[in-house]
C-alpha positions as CSV (number, residue, x, y, z in Angstrom):
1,X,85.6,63.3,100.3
2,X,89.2,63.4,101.3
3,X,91.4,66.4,100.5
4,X,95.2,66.3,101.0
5,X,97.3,69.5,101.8
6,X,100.9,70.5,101.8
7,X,101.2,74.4,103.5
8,X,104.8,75.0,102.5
9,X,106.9,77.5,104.7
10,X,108.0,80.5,103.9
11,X,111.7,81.8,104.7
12,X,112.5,82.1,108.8
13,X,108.9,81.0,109.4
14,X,110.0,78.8,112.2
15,X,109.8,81.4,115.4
16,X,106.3,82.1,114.1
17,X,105.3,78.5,113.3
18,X,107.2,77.9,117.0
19,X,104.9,80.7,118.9
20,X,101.7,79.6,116.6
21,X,102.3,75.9,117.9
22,X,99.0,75.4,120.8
23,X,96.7,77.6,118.3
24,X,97.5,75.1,115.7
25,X,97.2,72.0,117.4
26,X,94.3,73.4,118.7
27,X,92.7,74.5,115.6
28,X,93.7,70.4,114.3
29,X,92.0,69.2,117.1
30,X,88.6,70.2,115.9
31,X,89.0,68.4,112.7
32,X,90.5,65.1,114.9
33,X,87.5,62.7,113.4
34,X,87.8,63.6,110.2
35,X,92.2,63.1,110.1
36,X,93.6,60.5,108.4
37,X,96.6,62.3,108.6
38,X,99.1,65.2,109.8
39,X,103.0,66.0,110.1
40,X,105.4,68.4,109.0
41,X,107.7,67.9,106.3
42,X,111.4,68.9,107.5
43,X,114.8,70.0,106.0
44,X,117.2,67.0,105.1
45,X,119.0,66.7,108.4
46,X,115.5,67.1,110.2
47,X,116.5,70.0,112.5
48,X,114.1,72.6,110.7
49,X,110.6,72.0,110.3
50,X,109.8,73.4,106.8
51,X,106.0,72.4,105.7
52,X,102.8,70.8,107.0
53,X,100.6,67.9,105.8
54,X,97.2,67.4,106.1
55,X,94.9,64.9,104.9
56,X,91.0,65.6,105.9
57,X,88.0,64.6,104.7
58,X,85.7,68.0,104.5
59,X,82.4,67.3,102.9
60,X,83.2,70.1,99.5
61,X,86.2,71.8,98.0
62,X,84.7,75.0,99.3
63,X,85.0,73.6,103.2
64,X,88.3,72.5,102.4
65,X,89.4,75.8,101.0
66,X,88.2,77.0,104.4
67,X,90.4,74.6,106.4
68,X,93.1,75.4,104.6
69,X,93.0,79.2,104.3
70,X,91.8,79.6,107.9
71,X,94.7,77.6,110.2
72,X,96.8,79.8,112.1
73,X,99.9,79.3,110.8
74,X,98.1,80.5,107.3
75,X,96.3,83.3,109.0
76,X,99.7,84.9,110.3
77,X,102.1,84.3,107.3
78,X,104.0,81.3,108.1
79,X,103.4,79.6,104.7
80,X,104.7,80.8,101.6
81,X,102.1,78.2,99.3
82,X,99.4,75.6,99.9
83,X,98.7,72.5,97.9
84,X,94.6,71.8,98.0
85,X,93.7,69.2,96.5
86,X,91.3,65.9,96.6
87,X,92.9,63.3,97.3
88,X,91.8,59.3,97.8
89,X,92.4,57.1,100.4
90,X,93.6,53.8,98.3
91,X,94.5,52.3,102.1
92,X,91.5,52.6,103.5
93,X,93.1,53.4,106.8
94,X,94.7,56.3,108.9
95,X,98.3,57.1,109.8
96,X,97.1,55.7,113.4
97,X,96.4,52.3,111.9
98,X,99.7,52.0,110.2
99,X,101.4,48.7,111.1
100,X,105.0,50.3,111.1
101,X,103.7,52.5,114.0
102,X,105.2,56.1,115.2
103,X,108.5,55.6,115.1
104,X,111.0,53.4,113.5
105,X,112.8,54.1,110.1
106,X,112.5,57.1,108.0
107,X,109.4,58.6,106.7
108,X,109.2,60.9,103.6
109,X,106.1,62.9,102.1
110,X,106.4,61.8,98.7
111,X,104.4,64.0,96.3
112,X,104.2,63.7,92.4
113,X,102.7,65.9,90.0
114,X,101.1,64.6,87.2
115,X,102.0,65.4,84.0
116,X,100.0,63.3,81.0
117,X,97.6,60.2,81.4
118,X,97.1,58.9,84.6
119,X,99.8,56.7,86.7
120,X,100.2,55.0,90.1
121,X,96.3,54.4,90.8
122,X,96.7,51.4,92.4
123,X,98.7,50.6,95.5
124,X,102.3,49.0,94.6
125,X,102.2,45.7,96.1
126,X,105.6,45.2,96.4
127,X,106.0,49.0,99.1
128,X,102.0,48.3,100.6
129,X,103.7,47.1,104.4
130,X,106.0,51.0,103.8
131,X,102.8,52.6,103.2
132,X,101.3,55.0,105.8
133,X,99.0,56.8,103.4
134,X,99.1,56.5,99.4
135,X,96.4,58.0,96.5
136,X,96.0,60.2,94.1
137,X,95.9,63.8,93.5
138,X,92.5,64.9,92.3
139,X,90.6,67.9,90.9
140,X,87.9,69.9,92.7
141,X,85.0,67.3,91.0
142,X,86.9,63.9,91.6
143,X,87.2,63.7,87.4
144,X,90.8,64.6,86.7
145,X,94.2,62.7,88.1
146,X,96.6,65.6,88.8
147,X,99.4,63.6,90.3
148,X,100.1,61.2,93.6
149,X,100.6,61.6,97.3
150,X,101.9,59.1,99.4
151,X,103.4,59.2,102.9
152,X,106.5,56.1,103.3
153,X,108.7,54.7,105.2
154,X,111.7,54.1,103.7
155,X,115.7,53.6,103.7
156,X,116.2,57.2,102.4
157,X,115.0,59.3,99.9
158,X,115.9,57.8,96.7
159,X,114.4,55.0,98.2
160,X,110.8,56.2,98.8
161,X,111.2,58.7,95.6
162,X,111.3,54.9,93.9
163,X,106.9,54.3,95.1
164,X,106.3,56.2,92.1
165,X,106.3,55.5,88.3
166,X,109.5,56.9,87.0
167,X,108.9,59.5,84.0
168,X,105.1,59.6,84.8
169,X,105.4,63.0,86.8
170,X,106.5,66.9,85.5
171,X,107.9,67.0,89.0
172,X,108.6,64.7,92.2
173,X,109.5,66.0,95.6
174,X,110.4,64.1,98.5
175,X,110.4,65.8,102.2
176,X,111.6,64.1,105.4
177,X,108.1,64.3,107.1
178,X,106.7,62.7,110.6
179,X,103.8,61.6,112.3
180,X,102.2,65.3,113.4
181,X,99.5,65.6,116.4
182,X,99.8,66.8,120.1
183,X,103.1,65.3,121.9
184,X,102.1,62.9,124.2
């Protein structure tokens, strides 16, 4: 079962996240098979990293608890919140196997919180080529919709704020995020 997670920053956490940077990629590295994907979110202009995506998939929410709770960054109070939630993979594919590739355009963590019935459990079909992971946000037991996550690549932010239902979601946030991993 997939889980998807947001570890937020906390205030002038970036010398820390900066210092924790091998230990983290290291600590990723072990869960490598299991990604289907990683980046940080950033601050508008990009020059500040301010968050960090995950998705996994961890056999139980009590595993996934554990690979949240237990990454460096967490360990040594770079985040301020993390997001844990179950997540499911309507693509069927990882942020490797995205057609857009690495680079080119911008990319935004697009995350919606769900407020009333259901919405957006189906891929749009006129965004699927901007798509580099899209599903819902589930609870613990699979049962419960709790909002969407999708990761896009779009013109700006209005722009990939516009892969989601209008009026479906208590909240909608859009980061400037990018593809995560070792540099190369």
């Amino acid at each position: 079962m997939e889980f998807f997670f947001h570890h937020r920053d906390r205030p002038d956490s970036g010398t820390l996240r900066w210092e924790l940077r091998e230990e983290h990629w290291s600590y990723m590295d072990r869960y490598a098979a299991e990604m289907t994907a990683r980046g940080p979110t950033l601050s508008e202009d990009g020059s500040t990293l301010t968050g960090s995506v995950h998705i996994v998939d961890l056999p139980d929410p009590a595993t996934a608890r554990a690979f949240a709770f237990d990454e460096p960054g967490y360990q040594a109070g770079a985040y301020r919140d993390v997001l844990v939630r179950r997540w499911r993979n309507l693509l069927g594919r990882t942020m490797w196997e995205f057609p857009g590739g690495r680079t080119g355009g911008n990319r935004y963590l697009v995350l919606g919180l769900g407020a009333g019935p259901a919405a957006d459990l189906a891929v749009p079909p006129d965004r699927a080529e901007d798509l580099i992971a899209y599903g819902p946000l589930l609870s613990d037991d699979g049962t419960a919709w709790l909002g969407t996550a999708a990761l896009v690549r779009a013109a700006g932010p209005e722009a990939a704020r516009a892969v989601l239902t209008r009026d479906r979601y208590a909240v909608v946030e859009v980061h400037p995020w990018q593809f995560g991993g070792r540099p190369s």
